[in-house]
C-alpha positions as CSV (number, residue, x, y, z in Angstrom):
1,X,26.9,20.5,31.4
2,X,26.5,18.9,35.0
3,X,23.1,18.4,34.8
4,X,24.0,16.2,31.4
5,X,26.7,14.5,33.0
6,X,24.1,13.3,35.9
7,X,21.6,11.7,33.4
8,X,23.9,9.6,31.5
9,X,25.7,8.3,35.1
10,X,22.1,7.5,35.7
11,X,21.9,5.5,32.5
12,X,25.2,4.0,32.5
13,X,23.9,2.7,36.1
14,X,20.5,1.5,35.4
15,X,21.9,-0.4,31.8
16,X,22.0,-3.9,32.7
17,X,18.6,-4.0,33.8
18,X,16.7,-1.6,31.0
19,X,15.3,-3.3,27.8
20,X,15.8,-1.9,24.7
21,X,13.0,-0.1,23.7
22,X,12.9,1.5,27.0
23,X,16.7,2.5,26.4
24,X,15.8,4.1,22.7
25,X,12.8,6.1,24.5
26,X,15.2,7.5,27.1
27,X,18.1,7.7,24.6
28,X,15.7,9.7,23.0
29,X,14.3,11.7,26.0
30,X,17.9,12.1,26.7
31,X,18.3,14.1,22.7
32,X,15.0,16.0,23.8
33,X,16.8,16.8,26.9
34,X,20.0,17.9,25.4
35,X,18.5,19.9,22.7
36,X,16.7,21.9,25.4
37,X,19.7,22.1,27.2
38,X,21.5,23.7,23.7
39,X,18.1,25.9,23.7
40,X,18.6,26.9,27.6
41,X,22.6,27.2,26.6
42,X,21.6,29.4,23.6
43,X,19.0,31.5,25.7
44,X,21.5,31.6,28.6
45,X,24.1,33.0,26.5
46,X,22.0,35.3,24.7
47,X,20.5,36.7,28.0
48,X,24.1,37.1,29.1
49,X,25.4,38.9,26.2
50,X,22.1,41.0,26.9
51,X,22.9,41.5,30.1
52,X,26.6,42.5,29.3
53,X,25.3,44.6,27.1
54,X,23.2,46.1,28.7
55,X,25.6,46.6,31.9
56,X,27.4,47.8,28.9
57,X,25.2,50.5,27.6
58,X,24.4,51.1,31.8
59,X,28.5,52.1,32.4
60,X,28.0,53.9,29.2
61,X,25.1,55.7,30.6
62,X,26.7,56.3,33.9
63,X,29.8,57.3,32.7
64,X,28.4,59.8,30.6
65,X,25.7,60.6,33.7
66,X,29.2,61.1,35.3
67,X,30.8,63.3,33.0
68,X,27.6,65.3,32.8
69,X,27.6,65.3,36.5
70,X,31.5,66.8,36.6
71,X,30.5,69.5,34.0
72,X,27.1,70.4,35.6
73,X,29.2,70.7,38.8
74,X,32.0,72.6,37.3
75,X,29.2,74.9,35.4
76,X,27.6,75.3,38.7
77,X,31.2,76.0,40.4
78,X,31.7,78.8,37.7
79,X,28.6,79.8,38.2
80,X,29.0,80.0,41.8
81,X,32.1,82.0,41.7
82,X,30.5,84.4,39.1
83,X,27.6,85.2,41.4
84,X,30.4,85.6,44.2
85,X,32.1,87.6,41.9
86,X,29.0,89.6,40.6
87,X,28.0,90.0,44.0
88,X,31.2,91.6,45.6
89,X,31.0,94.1,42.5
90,X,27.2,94.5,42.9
91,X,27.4,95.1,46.7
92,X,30.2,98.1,45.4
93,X,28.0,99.5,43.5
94,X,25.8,99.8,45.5
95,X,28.1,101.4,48.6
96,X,29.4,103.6,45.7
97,X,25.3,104.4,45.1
98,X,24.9,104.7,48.9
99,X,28.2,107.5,49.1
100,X,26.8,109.1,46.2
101,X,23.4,109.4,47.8
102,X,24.8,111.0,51.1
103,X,27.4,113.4,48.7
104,X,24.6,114.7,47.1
105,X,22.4,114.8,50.4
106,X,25.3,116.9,51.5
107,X,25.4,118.8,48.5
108,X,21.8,119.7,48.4
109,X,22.0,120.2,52.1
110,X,25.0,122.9,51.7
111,X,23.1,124.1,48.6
112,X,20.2,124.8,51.1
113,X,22.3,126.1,54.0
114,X,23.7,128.8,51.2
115,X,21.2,129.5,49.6
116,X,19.4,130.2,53.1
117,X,22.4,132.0,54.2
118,X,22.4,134.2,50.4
119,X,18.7,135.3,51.3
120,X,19.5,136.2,54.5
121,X,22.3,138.1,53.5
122,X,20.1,139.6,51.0
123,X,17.1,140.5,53.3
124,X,20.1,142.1,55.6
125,X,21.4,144.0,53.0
126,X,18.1,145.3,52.0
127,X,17.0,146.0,55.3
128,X,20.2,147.8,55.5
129,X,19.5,149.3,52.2
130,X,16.6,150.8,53.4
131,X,17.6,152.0,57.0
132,X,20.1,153.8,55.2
133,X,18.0,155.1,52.4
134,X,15.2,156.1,55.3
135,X,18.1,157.6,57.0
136,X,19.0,159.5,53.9
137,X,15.7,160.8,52.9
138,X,14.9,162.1,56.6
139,X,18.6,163.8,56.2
140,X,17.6,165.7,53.1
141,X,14.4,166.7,54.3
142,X,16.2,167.9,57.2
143,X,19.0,168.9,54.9
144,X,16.4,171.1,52.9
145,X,14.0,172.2,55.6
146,X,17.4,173.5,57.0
147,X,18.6,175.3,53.7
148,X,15.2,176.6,53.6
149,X,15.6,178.2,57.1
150,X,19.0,179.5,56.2
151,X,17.6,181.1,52.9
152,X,14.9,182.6,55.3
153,X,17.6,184.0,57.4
154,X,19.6,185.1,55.1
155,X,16.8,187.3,53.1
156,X,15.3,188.3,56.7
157,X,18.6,189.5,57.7
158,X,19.8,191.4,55.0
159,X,16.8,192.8,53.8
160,X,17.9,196.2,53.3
161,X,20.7,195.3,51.2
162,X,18.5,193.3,49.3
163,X,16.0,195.5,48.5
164,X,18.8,198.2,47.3
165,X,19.7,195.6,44.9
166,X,23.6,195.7,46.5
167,X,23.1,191.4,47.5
168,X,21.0,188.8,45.9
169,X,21.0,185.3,47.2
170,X,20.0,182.6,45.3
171,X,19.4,178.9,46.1
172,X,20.7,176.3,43.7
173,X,21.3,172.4,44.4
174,X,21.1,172.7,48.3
175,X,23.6,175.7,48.1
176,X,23.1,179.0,49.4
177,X,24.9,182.2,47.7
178,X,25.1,185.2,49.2
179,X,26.0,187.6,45.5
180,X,27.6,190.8,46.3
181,X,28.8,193.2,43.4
182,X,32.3,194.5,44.2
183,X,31.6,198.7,44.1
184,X,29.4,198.6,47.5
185,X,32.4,196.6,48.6
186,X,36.0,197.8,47.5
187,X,36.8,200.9,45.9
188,X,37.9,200.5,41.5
189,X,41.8,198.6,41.5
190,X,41.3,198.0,45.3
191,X,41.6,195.3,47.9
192,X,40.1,196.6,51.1
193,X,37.1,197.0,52.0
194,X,35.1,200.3,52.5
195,X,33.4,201.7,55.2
196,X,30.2,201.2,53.6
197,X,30.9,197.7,52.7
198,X,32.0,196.8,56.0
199,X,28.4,197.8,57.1
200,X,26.8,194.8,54.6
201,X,29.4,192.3,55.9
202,X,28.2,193.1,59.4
203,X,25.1,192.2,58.8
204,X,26.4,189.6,56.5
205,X,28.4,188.3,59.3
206,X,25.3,188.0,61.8
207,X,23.0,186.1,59.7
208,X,26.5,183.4,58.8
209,X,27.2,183.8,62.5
210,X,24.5,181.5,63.5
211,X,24.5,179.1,60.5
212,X,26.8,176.6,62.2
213,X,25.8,173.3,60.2
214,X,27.9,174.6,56.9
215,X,30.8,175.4,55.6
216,X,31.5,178.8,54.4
217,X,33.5,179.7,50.8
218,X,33.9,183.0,49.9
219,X,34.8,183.4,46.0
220,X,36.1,186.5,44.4
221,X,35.4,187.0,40.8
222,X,36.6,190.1,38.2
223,X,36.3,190.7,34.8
224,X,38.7,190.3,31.5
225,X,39.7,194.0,31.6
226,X,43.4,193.7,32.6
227,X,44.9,195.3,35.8
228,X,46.8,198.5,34.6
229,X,49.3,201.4,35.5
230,X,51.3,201.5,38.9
231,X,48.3,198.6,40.0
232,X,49.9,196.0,38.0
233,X,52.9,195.8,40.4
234,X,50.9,194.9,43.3
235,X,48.5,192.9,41.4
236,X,49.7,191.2,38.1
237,X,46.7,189.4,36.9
238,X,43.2,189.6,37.8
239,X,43.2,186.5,39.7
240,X,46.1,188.0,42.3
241,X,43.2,190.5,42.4
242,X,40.3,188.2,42.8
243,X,42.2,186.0,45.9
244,X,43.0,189.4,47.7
245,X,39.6,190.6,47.8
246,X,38.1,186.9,48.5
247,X,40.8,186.7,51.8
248,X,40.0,190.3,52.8
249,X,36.2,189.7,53.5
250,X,37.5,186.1,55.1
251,X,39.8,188.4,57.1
252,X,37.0,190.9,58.1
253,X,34.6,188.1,59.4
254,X,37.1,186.1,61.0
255,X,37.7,189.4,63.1
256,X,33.9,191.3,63.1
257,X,31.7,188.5,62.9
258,X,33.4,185.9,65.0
259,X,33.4,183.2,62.4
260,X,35.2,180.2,62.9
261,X,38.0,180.6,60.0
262,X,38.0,176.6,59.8
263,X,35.0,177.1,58.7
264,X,36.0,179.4,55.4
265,X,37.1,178.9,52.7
266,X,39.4,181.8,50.2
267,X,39.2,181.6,46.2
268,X,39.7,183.4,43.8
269,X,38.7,182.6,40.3
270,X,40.0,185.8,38.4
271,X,38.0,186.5,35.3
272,X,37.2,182.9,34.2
273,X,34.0,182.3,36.1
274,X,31.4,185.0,34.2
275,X,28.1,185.1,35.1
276,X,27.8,187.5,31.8
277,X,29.8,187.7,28.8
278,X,32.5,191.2,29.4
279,X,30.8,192.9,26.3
280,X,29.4,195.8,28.0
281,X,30.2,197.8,31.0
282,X,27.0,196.8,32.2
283,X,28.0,193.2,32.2
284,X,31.4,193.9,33.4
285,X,29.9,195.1,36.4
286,X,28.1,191.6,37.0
287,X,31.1,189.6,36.6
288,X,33.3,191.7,39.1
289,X,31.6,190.4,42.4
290,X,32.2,188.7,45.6
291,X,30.0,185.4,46.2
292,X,29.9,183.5,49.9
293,X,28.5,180.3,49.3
294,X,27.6,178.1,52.1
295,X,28.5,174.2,51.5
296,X,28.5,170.9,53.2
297,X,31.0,170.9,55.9
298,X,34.2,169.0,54.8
């Protein structure tokens, strides 16, 4: 528009001295130059709308850049706090992993520690076990070289009597018994002892004398034939019997033989301990008899 205004001043100016041809060919340079001036208008204003359009479709693109930009950043915020997040729970995980790990150190650790202490214990024990069963063996071998010896004793000493068939011993389980059939002891119905049994229990008495390591029980047996007549009075049963017989020898080496009496033992057993069934009076015989068994010391 200015640049239009100039030419026709220009014109206007230079009028009164331009001839008319030369005033058509500017006239008409003048329509050349304002239809290029329409064309530069026209290009002008299409560049501008261009350009607004594309500063347009640029804000556009920003904006949107923008917004992408805000939800990146808040994705990468969440994001941010989740890892935080994730990492606070990982890290107490793994310190729960770590105090698992040492519990089950310490578990396997105890578990050792016991099971070293068990096996220790055991090997203790079974050391023990076998002191004691060493111990025990070399005991019994004592314990049976010693019977032995008594036994040896006991048929040394009362040879006589054993060859007269008036004692038998006999050895059974680690006990010795010295058998003695009540005629060469008491006389039929009677408690005390006879002069001729009293010689037996003296000898009797010597060979127990020096058999210190046991205890001694003396046992007085009868048979099933009840006690009769006037005897009855003083004896009732067969067992009254029995006990009085048993505590008379007790009596006779407690004063002969020197026996320790803490050492003996008194019972009687009556008629219901038979070494033979009372259907004879040769079995009868073998049931009424006075045994002195020698047992562990109590």
């Amino acid at each position: 528009m200015n640049k239009h205004w100039i030419i026709l001043a220009a014109l206007v100016t230079f009028s009164g001295c331009v001839s008319a041809a030369r005033f058509k060919g500017q006239e008409a340079k003048l329509t050349s130059l304002q239809k290029e001036l329409g064309t530069t208008k026209a290009d002008c204003s299409a560049s501008t709308q261009a350009a607004k359009k594309n500063a347009d479709d640029l804000t556009t693109r920003n904006n949107a850049c923008a917004e992408q930009l805000v939800s990146v950043q808040k994705s990468n915020k969440d994001l941010q706090e989740s890892l935080e997040a994730n990492k606070g729970e990982l890290s107490r995980k793994v310190s729960d992993l770590i105090k698992e790990k040492d519990d089950l150190s310490q578990k396997l650790a105890d578990s050792a520690n016991e099971n070293a202490n068990i096996r220790k214990t055991k090997d203790e024990e079974l050391a023990k076990t076998m002191t004691e069963k060493k111990a025990l063996e070399e005991a019994k071998e004592t314990e049976i070289a010693q019977v032995k010896k008594n036994y040896e004793d006991l048929t040394a000493g009362l040879k006589a009597e054993i060859s007269e068939g008036a004692v038998t011993i006999t050895q059974l389980k680690g006990k010795l018994t010295v058998n003695m059939v009540d005629k060469i002891l008491f006389e039929s119905g009677m408690a005390e002892v006879h002069p001729a049994g009293k010689k037996i229990l003296e000898n009797v008495g010597k060979v127990l004398s020096g058999i210190a390591d046991k205890d001694i029980r003396i046992e007085g047996h009868t048979d099933n034939i009840p006690i009769g007549g006037d005897l009855k009075y003083k004896y009732p049963t067969n067992w009254e019997l029995s006990v009085a017989r048993a505590t008379a020898v007790a009596r006779y080496l407690q004063d002969n033989a020197k026996i320790d009496p803490k050492r003996m033992i008194v019972a009687g057993f009556g008629e219901y301990r038979p070494v033979s069934p009372n259907d004879t009076p040769e079995h009868r015989t073998l049931n009424r008899r006075i045994e002195i068994v020698l047992v562990a010391k109590e």
